[in-house]
N, C-alpha and C positions, 0 to 999 in steps of 0.2 A: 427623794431627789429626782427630779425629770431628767428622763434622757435614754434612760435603761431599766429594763423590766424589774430589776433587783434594788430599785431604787424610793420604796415604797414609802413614806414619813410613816411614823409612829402615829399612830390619829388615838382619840381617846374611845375606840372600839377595839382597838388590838388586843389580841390576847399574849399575855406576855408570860416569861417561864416563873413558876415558880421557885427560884431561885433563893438563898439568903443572902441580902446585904443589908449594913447599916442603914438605920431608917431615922432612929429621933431626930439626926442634926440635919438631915437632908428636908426632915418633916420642919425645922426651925428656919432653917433657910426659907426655905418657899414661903414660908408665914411671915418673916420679916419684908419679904421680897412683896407680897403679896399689900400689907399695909403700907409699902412708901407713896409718896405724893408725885405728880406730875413736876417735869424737868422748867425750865424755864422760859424754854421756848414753848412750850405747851404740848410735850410729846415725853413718853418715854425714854429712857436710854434703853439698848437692846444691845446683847452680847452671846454672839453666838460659839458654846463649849463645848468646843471637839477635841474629842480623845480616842487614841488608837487603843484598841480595847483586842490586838490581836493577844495569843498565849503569855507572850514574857512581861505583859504589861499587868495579869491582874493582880500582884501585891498592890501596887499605883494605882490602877481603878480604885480598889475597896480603900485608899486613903482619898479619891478625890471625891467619893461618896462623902464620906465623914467631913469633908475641909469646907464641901458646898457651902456649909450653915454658915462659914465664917466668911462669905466671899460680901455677903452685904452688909459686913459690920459699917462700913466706910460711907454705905450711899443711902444713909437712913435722911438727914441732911442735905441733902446732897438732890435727888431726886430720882424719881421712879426707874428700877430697871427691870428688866424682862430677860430671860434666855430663851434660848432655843439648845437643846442638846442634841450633836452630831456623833457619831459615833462608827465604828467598823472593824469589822471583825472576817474570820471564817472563808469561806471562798465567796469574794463580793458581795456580800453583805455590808451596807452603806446605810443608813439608817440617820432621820431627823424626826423631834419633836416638832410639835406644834409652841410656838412663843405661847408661854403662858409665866402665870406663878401661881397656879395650883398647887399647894401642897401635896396633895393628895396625887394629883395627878402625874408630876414629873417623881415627886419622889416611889410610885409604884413602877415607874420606868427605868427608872435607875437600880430598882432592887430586882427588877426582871431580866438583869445583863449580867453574865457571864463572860469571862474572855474564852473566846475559840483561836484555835491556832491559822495563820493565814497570812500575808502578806499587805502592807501600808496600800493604802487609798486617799492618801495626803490630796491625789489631783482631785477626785471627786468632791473631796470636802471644800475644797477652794473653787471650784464650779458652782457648788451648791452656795457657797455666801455669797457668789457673782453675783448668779440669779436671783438669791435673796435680795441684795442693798439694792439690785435695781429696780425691787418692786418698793421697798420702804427701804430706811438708813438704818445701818447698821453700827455702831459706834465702835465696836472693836470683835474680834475673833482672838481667842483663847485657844492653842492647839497644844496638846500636853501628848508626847509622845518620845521614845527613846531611839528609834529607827526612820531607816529613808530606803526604799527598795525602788522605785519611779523613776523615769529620766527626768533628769533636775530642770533641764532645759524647758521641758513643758509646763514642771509646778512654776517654775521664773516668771513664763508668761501669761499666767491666768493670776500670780502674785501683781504681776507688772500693772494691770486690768482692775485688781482692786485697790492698789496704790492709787490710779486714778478715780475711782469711786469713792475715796476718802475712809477706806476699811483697814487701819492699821492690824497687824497681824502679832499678837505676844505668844514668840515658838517656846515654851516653857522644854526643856529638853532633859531625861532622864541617862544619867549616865553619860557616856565619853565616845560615843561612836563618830566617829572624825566623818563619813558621811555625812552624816543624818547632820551633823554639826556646822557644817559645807554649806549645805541645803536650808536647812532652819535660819543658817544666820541671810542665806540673801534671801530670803523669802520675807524677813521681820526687815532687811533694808529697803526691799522694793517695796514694800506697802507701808515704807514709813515707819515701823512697827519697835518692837526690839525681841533680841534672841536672849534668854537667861537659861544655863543648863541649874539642875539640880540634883542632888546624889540622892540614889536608890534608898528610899525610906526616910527620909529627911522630914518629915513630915511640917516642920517650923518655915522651915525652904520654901515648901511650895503653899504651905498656908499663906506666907509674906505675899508671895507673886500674885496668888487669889487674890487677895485683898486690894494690891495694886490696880490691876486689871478691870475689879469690877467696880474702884473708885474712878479709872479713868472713862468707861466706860460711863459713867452715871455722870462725871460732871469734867470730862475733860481733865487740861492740864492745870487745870485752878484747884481741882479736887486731888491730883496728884501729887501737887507741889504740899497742900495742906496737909497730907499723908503723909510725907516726907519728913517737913517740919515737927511733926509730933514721933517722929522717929523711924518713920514704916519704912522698914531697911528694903522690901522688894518695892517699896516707890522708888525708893533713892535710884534703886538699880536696875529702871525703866528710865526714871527720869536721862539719867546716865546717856542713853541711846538715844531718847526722845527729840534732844537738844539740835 
């Protein structure tokens, strides 16, 4: 991310920790992701997945490793999506991928992260999609996190900023912190978006919202509403807020 020395994207010469995390369904994700077709207006869908990856979050990290595979069951149909994964950790450590759907590539990225203890950077990751959608569009940001340490007044108005750039925001929220809850939910109103919390280890919970998220992202509210209809309880529960 531009702005500050510690702001460096993940490029595919990084050297990253040898760390373990789950790898086949991260490796099945990108492969799915990697074979979809172009959208209909003749571009991509792109979905940038940020996750606070400070200390209390890594049980949730190591399940959004695992849930990745299942985020593009919905946009096989649908049309081409891409991510970019944002992440942050440690003392200012802020960190983005390169949009791809390398298997290979995001999923040795994702096995290279560890949670370090540290404090939310919610602002930085919503600067960094600013500056993203205004170079190309961005069709949705994904932010999965259980905390809010930041003046809310500033994430409001760099939300407010992508509300007008057309970047709806799904604050996926872990646990019950009336903060962070505060915060998440005007943040998913000012950009249009919607706020879903989900319980610690739920793993079904935040698979549904996955699926959500990267079927709206890939085809809009036509691909959400069809999600819904075939029963996809976290469409329902986007749709819900969309309206």
């Amino acid at each position: 991310m531009a702005g500050t020395k510690d702001k460096s994207p993940v490029t595919a010469d990084a050297k990253l920790p040898k760390e373990a995390s789950p790898r086949g369904e991260v490796d099945a994700f990108l492969a799915k992701a990697k074979s979809l077709g172009p959208r209909m207006d003749g571009r991509r869908g792109r979905l940038a997945f940020a996750l606070d990856a400070t200390m209390s979050r890594q049980p949730t990290w190591d399940l959004a490793c695992k849930l990745q595979a299942e985020m593009f069951e919905e946009t096989g149909a649908i049309g081409g999506l891409d991510v970019q994964l944002i992440y942050f950790r440690g003392l200012r450590e802020c960190r983005a991928s390169k949009w791809n759907s390398d298997p290979a590539r995001l999923g040795e990225i994702m096995a290279g992260i560890a949670c370090q203890g540290g404090h939310t950077q919610i602002g930085r990751v919503l600067e960094h999609v600013r500056s993203e959608s205004r170079t190309a569009k961005i069709d949705a940001l994904v932010y999965v996190g259980d905390a809010m340490e930041e003046p809310v007044d500033h994430l409001c108005a760099i939300a407010g900023e992508l509300g007008l750039l057309g970047v709806p925001a799904f604050m996926f929220q872990e646990g019950g912190d009336p903060v962070a809850e505060n915060a998440f939910r005007e943040i998913a109103r000012l950009t249009k978006g919607a706020w879903c919390p989900f319980d610690a280890g739920a793993a079904s919970q935040l698979r549904e919202l996955l699926r959500a998220a990267a079927a709206y992202a890939a085809g809009g509210h036509k691909a959400l509403g069809d999600l819904s209809r075939r029963g996809g309880r976290g469409a329902t529960r986007l749709i819900e807020q969309l309206r």
